[in-house]
MARMIRO-335156 format. One record per residue (C-alpha): x, y, z. Coordinates in steps of 0.5 Angstrom, whole numbers, padded with zeros to 4 digits, always signed. Layout:
N
XYZ ...
This chain:
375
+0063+0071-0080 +0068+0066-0080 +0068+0058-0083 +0069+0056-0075 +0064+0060-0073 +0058+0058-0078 +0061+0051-0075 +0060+0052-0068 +0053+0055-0070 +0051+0049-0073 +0053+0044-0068 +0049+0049-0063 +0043+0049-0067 +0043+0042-0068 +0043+0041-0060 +0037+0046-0059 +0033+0044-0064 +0033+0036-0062 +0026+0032-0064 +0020+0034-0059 +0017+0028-0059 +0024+0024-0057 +0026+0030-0051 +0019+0028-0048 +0020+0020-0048 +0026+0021-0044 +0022+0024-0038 +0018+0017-0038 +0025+0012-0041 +0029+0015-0035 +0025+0013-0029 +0023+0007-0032 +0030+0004-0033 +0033+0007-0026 +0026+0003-0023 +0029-0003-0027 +0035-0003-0025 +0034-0001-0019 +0030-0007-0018 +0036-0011-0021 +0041-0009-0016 +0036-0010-0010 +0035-0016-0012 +0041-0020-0012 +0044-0017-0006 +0041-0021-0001 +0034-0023+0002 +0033-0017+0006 +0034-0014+0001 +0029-0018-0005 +0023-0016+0001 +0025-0008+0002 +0025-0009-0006 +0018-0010-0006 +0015-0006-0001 +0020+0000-0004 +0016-0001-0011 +0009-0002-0007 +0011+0005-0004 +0013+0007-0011 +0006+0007-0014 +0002+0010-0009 +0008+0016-0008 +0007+0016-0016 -0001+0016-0016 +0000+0021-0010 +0005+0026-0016 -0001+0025-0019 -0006+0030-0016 -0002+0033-0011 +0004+0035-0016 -0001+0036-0022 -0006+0041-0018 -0001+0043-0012 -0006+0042-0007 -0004+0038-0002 -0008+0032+0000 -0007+0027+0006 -0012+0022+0005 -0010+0018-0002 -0008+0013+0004 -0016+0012+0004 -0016+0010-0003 -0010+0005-0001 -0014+0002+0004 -0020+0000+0000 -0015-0002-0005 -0012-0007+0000 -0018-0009+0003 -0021-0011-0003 -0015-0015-0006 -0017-0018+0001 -0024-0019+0001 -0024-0022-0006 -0017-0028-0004 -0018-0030+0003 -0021-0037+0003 -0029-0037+0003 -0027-0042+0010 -0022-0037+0013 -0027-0032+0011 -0032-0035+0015 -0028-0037+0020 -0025-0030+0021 -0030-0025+0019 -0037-0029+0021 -0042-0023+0020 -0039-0021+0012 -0045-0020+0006 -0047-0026+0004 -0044-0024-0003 -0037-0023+0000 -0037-0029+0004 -0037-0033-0002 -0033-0028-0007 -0027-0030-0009 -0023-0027-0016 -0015-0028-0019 -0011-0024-0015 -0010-0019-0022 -0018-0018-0023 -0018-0017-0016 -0012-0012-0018 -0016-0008-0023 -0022-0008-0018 -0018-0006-0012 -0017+0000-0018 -0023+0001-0020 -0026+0002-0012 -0021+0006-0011 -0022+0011-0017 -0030+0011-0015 -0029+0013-0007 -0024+0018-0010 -0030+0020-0016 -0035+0021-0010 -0032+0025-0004 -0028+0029-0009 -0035+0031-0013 -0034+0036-0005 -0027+0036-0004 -0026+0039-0010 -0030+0046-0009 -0024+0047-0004 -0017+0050-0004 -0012+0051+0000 -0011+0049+0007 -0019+0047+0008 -0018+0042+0002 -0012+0039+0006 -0015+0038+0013 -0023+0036+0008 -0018+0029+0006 -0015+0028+0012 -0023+0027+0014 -0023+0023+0009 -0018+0018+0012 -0021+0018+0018 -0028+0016+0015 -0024+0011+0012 -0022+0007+0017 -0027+0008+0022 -0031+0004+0017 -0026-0001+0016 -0025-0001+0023 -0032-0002+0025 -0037-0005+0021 -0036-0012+0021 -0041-0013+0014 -0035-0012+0011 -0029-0014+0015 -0027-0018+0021 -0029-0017+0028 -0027-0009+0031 -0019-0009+0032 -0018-0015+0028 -0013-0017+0022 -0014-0021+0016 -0009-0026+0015 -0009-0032+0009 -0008-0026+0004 -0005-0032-0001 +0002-0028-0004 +0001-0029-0011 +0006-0023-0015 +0013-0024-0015 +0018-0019-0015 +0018-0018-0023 +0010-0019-0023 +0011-0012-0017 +0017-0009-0022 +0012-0010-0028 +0006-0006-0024 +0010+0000-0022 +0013+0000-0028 +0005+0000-0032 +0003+0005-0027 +0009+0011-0029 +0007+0010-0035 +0000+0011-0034 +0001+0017-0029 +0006+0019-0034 +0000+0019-0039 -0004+0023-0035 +0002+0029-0034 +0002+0029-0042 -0006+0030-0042 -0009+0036-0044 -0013+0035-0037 -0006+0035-0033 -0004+0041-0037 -0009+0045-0035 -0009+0043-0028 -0002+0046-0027 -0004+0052-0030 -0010+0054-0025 -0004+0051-0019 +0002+0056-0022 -0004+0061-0022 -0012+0060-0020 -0015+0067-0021 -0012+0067-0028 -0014+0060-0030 -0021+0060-0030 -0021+0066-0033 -0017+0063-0038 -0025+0059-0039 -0021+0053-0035 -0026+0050-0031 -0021+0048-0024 -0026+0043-0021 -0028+0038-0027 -0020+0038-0028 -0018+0037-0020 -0023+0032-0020 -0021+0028-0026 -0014+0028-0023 -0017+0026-0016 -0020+0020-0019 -0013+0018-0023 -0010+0018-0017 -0015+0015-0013 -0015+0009-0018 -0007+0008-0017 -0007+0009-0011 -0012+0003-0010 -0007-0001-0014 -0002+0001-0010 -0007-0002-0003 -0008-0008-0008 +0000-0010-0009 +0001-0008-0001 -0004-0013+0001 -0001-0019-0003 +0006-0016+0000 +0005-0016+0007 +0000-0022+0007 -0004-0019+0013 -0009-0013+0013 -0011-0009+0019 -0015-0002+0018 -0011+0001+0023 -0005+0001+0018 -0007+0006+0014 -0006+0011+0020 -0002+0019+0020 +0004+0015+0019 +0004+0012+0013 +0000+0018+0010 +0006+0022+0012 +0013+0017+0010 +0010+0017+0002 +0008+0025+0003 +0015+0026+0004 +0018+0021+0000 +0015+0026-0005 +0017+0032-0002 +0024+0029-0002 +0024+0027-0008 +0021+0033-0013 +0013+0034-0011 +0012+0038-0019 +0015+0032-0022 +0013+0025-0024 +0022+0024-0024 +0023+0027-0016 +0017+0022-0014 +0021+0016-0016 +0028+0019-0014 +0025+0020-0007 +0021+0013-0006 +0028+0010-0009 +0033+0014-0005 +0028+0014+0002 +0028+0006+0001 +0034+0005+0000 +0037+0009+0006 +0032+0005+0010 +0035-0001+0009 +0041+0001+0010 +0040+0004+0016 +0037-0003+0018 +0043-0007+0016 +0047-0002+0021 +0042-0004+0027 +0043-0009+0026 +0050-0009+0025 +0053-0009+0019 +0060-0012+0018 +0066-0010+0014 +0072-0014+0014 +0075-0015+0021 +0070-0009+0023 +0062-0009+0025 +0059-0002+0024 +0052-0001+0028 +0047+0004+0030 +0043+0003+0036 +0037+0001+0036 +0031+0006+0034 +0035+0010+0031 +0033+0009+0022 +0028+0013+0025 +0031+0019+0028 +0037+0019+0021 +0031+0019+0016 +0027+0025+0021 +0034+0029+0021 +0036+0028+0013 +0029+0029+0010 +0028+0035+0015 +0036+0038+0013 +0033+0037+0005 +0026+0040+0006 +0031+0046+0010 +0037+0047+0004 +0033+0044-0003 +0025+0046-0001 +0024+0044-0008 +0026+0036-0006 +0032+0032-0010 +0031+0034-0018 +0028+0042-0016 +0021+0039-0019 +0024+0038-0026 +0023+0032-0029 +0029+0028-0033 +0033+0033-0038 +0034+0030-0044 +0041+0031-0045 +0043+0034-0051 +0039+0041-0050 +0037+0045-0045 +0034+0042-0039 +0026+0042-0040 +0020+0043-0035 +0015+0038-0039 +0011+0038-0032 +0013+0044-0028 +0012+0052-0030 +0019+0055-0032 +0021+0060-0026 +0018+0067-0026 +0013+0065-0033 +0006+0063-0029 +0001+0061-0032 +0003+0064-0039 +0009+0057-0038 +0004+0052-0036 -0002+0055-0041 +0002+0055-0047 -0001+0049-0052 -0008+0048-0048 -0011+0048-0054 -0007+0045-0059 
């Protein structure tokens, strides 16, 4: 072996062989610089671009707390759009004014009609309320798989709402609003949010407990044989998710200022499933690349609706058709990259061969995913 080949060798060796614990803070410093920058860029374009800004990042923590369970145990679930309810009303509830209160919601619990809390312990609540619904309807909805488990959350949501709709103890009148939600989080108060929530799923994705999920998802007859009980993980990722997604209802009620349970409906279920399908759903990385790229093709597309001018000339689309471009994009994508935008890798470090931290390696099953559960 010549002195060039040794040369070579080494500097190959030294690639591969990069720190572990650096390779995997890349997968969480990646989204979370892009979401900064991102949030830098959106904001010092225009004002219409500062209030998609911050609807972006409301969808961007329930898309991530949907990754949570969906990309983590490949079951797919319809109702986290329940969990964002609750998040939201309880934000709601606990920072309308007890006069506007009493004014729109006269049949209340005494106890909430005089309940009032900081926007932040009424955040941290709406996480907490969140967590418990998830705790107590995925104590059942857990035993299911496959399409029942699907169609069982999509129940769930439907229970939700008609709760929210109908029972006036703990809302207003049937059909109604709660407006006067006071706005109390800027845009770096909303970045700073979605940012703790990356890091918190991201947490939960290096857990033992998310390990052993995505190896009961790569293959569920062999995991619980592998003595990994699927339930009691399913459901701890049910509730993580579950908590995060009530944090995401928290900041979308303080966004939009006005909460109505007819909101949470299909197509607000549907638009952050597929930002994440877009995106990646096996990955914490394809869950912020899609909520991002959606968003932001949206704006654009609003800006072309109504006109867009470009020198001497103005570029516009008729109206309804951001709709129609954002329909035919994602389905193109979902024809020709199933796997979404990153193919359900996460962020590679870029001097060593690209890593799945969060998803199987193609082709190794189980055995990928199971690697390290007893460490």
């Amino acid at each position: 072996m010549t002195a060039h080949d040794k040369a070579g060798g080494a500097r190959r060796s030294a690639i591969i062989q990069a720190p572990e614990p650096v390779a995997r803070l890349w997968t969480l410093a990646v989204p979370l610089v892009v979401v900064y920058l991102f949030a830098v860029l959106a904001s010092a374009l225009s004002k219409s671009a500062s209030i998609d800004l911050g609807y972006a990042l409301t969808n961007l923590i329930i898309v991530v707390a949907m990754w949570t369970f969906i990309g983590n145990s490949g079951v797919l679930s319809f109702g986290h759009i329940a969990f964002v309810a609750v998040g939201a009303w309880t934000m709601s509830l606990l920072t309308v004014d007890p006069k506007m209160k009493a004014s729109l919601m006269p049949d209340l619990f005494p106890f909430l009609q005089d309940a009032t809390a900081n926007p932040f312990v009424a955040l941290l609540l709406g996480g907490v309320i969140g967590g418990l619904l998830a705790f107590a309807s995925g104590l059942v909805l857990m035993r299911l798989h496959g399409l029942e488990a699907g169609i069982a959350t999509f129940a769930l949501l439907m229970f939700v709402v008609q709760i929210l709709t109908y029972w006036n103890r703990i809302g207003p009148k049937t059909g109604q609003s709660m407006a006067g939600i006071p706005r109390s989080f800027d845009l770096n108060t909303m970045v700073m949010i979605a940012l703790a929530v990356i890091v918190l799923a991201w947490c939960y994705g290096q857990s033992r407990s998310a390990r052993m999920l995505r190896a009961s998802r790569d293959d569920r007859q062999a995991a619980p044989a592998s003595g990994i009980d699927v339930r009691r993980q399913r459901l701890i990722a049910f509730v993580v998710s579950g908590a995060l997604a009530g944090v995401g209802g928290a900041v979308w009620a303080q966004m939009n200022g006005v909460v109505q349970a007819s909101q949470f409906s299909l197509g607000f279920t549907f638009t952050t499933i597929a930002m994440l399908v877009v995106g990646g759903m096996l990955s914490l990385w394809g869950a912020v690349v899609g909520t991002l790229a959606i968003s932001a093709l949206d704006h654009l597309l609003g800006l072309l609706e109504r006109g867009l001018p470009l020198g001497d000339v103005t570029v516009s689309l008729p109206s309804g058709s951001r709709l129609i471009v954002l329909g035919a994009i994602m389905v193109l994508i979902l024809i020709f990259r199933p796997s979404g935008i990153t193919g359900g890798r996460e962020a590679a470090w870029p001097f060593r061969p690209r890593i799945g931290l969060f998803a199987a390696a193609p082709g190794k099953g189980i055995s990928g995913s199971a690697k390290g559960l007893r460490e």
